[in-house]
C-alpha positions as CSV (number, residue, x, y, z in Angstrom):
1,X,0.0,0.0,0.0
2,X,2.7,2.6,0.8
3,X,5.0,1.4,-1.9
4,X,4.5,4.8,-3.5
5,X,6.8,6.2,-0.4
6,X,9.9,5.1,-1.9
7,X,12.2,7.8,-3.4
8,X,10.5,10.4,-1.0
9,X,12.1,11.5,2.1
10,X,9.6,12.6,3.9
11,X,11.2,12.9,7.3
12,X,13.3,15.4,6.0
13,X,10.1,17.4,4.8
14,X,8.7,17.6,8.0
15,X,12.2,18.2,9.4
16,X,12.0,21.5,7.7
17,X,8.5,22.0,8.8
18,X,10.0,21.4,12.6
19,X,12.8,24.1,12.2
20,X,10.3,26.7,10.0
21,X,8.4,26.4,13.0
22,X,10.8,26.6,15.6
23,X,12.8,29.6,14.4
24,X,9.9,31.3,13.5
25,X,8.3,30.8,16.9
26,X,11.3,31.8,18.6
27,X,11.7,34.9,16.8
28,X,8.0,35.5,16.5
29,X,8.0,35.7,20.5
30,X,10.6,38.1,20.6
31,X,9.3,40.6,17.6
32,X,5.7,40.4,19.3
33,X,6.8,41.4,22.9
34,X,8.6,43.8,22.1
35,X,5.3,45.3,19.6
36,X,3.5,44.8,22.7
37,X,5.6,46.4,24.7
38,X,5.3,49.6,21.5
39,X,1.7,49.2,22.6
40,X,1.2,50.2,25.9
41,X,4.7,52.5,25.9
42,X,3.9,56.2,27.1
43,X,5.9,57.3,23.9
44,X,2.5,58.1,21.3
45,X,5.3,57.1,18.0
46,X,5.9,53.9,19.6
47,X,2.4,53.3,20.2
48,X,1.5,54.6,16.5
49,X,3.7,52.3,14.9
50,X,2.3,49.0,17.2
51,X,-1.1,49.9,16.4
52,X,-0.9,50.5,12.7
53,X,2.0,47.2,12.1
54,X,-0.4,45.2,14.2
55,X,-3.5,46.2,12.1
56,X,-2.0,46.2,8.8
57,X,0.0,42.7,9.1
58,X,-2.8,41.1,10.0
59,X,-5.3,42.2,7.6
60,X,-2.7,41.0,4.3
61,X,-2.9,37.8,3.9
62,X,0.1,35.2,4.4
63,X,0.8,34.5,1.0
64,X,1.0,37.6,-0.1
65,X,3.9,38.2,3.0
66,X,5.9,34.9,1.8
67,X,5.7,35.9,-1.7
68,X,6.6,39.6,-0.9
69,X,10.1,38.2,0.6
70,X,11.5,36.2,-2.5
71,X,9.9,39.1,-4.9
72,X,10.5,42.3,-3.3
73,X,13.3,41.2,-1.1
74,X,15.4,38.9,-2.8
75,X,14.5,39.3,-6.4
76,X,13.8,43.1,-6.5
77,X,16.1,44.2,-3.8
78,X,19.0,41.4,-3.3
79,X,18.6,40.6,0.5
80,X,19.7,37.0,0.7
81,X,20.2,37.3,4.6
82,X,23.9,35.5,4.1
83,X,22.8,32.8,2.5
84,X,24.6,31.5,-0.6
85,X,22.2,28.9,-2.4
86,X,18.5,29.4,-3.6
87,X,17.0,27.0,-1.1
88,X,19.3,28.5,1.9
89,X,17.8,32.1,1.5
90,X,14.2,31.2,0.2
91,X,14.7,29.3,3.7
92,X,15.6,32.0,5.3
93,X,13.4,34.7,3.8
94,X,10.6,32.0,4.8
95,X,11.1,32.2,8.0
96,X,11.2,36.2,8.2
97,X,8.1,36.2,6.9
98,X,6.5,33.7,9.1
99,X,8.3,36.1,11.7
100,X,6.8,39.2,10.6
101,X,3.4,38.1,10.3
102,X,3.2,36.1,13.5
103,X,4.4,38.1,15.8
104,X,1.7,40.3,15.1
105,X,-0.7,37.4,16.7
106,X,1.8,37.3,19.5
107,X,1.7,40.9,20.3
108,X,-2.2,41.1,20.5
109,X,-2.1,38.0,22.7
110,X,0.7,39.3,25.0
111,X,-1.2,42.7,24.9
112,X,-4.0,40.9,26.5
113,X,-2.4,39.1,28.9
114,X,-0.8,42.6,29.9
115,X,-4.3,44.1,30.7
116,X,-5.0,41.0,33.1
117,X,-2.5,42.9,35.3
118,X,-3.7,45.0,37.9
119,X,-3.4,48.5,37.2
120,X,-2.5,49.4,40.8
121,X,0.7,46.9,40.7
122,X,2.2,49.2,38.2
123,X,1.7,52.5,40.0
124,X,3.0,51.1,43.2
125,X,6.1,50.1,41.0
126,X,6.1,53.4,39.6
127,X,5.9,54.6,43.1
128,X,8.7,53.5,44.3
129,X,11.0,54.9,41.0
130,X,10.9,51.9,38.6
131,X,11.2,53.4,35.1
132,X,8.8,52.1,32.8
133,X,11.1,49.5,31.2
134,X,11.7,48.2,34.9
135,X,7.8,47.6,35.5
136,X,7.3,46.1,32.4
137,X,10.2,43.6,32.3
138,X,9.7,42.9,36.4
139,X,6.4,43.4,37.2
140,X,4.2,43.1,34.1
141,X,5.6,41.1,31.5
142,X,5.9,38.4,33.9
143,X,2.6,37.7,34.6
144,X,1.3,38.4,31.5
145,X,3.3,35.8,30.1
146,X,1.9,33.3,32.5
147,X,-2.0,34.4,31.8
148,X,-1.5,33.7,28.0
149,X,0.3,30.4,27.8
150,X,-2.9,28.7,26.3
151,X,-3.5,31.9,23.7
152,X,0.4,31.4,22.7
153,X,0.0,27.5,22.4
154,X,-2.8,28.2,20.1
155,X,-0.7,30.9,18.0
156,X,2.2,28.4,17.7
157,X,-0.3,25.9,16.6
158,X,-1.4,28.1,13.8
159,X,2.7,28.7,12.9
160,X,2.8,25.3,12.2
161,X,0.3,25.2,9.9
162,X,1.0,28.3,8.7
163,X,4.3,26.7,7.1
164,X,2.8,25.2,4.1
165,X,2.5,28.7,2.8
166,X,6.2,28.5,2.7
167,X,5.8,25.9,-0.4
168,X,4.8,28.8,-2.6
169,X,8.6,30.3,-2.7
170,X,9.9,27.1,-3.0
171,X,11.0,25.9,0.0
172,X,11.3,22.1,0.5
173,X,8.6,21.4,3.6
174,X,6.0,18.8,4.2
175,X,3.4,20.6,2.1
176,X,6.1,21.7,-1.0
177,X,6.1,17.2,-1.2
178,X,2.8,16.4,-0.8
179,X,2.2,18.9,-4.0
180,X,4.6,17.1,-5.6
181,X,3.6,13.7,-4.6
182,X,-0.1,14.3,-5.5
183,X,1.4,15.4,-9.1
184,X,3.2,12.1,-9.7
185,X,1.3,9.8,-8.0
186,X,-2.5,7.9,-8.0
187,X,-3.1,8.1,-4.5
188,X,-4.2,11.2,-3.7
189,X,-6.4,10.0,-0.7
190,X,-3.6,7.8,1.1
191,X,-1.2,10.9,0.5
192,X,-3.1,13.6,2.2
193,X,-4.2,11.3,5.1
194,X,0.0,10.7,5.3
195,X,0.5,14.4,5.7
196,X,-2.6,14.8,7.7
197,X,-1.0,12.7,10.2
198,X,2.0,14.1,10.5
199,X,0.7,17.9,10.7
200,X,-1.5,16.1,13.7
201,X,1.5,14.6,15.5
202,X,3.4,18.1,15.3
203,X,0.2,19.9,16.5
204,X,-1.5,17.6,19.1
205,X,1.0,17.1,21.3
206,X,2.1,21.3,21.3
207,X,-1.4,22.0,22.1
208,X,-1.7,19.6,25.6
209,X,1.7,20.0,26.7
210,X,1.4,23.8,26.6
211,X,-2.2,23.9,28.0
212,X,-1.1,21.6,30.7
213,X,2.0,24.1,31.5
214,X,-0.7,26.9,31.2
215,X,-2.6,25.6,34.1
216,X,0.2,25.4,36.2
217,X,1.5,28.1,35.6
218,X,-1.9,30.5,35.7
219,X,-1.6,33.5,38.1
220,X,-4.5,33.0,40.9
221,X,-5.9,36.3,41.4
């Protein structure tokens, strides 16, 4: 029945998926708080440019991000981002895309998780002279991060599906195979149930360890 499988590698497929995923998430964490933090700064630029990024990334679809980085960036302007080979920087552009538009989700769910915070714990910060980087990055951010564990784990969930948009600039992930397995081959019901599985194995397991974490670490108020 799975005779069909020989001559693709699809471990190495989904190994891309895994590391798409994984830098993306890392970096989309990283972009997002610190949009957040632009947010609910005091500085009214700051908070311009978070409102209107936020709004705008969101509302243009993900294709039209991916594609944007091999067409405007690489083909139009020459950013390759160091890499040396088409697959390395269509790679990499990838996964500044996936960046950009993610942490956009991150942001609004780190932005909510900020307003769970009592208003009164930051003017007794403020109080007592923390600046406003200090009672975000010691009082604040802290517990937001812990009231939006399950909203992250569903963002990250979404990244990983999210990575089949990746196929459209040509980079080599689960979803850039199965297109080219459905072209080649007669089984086009066996070969989506394949993928299916493995895009449930990534997600499933993200989903209940991170809710678990989420419960443990939820701030009782």
């Amino acid at each position: 029945m799975f005779d069909f499988l020989e001559g693709y590698d699809l471990w190495a497929a989904f190994w891309v998926t895994v590391k798409l995923t994984a830098l993306s998430a890392v970096g989309s964490l990283i972009w997002g708080t610190l949009l957040a933090s632009m947010r609910v700064s005091p500085v009214p630029l700051m908070r311009g440019f978070g409102a209107v990024y936020v709004n705008v990334v969101r509302n243009i679809p993900l294709t039209v991000v991916i594609v944007f980085t091999s067409l405007g960036l690489f083909q139009t302007m020459g950013v390759k981002l160091g890499g040396n080979d088409f697959e390395t920087i269509n790679f990499r552009l990838a996964v500044l895309g996936l960046i950009a538009y993610t942490a956009a989700f991150v942001c609004e769910a780190l932005r909510s998780g900020i307003n769970t915070v009592p208003v009164g714990q930051a003017e007794a910060a403020r109080a007592i002279g923390l600046s406003f980087t200090q009672v975000l990055t010691l009082v604040i951010l802290p517990q937001a991060f812990r009231s939006v564990v399950g909203p992250l784990a569903n963002v990250l969930i979404a990244l990983t599906k999210n990575t089949t948009v990746a196929a459209a600039i040509g980079v080599g992930e689960a979803a850039f195979l199965m297109k080219g397995m459905i072209e080649n081959e007669a089984e086009l019901i066996l070969i989506s149930a394949i993928f299916a599985f493995g895009f449930l194995c990534l997600t499933l397991p993200t989903g209940l360890i991170l809710g678990w974490v989420g419960k443990k670490v939820a701030v009782k108020r």
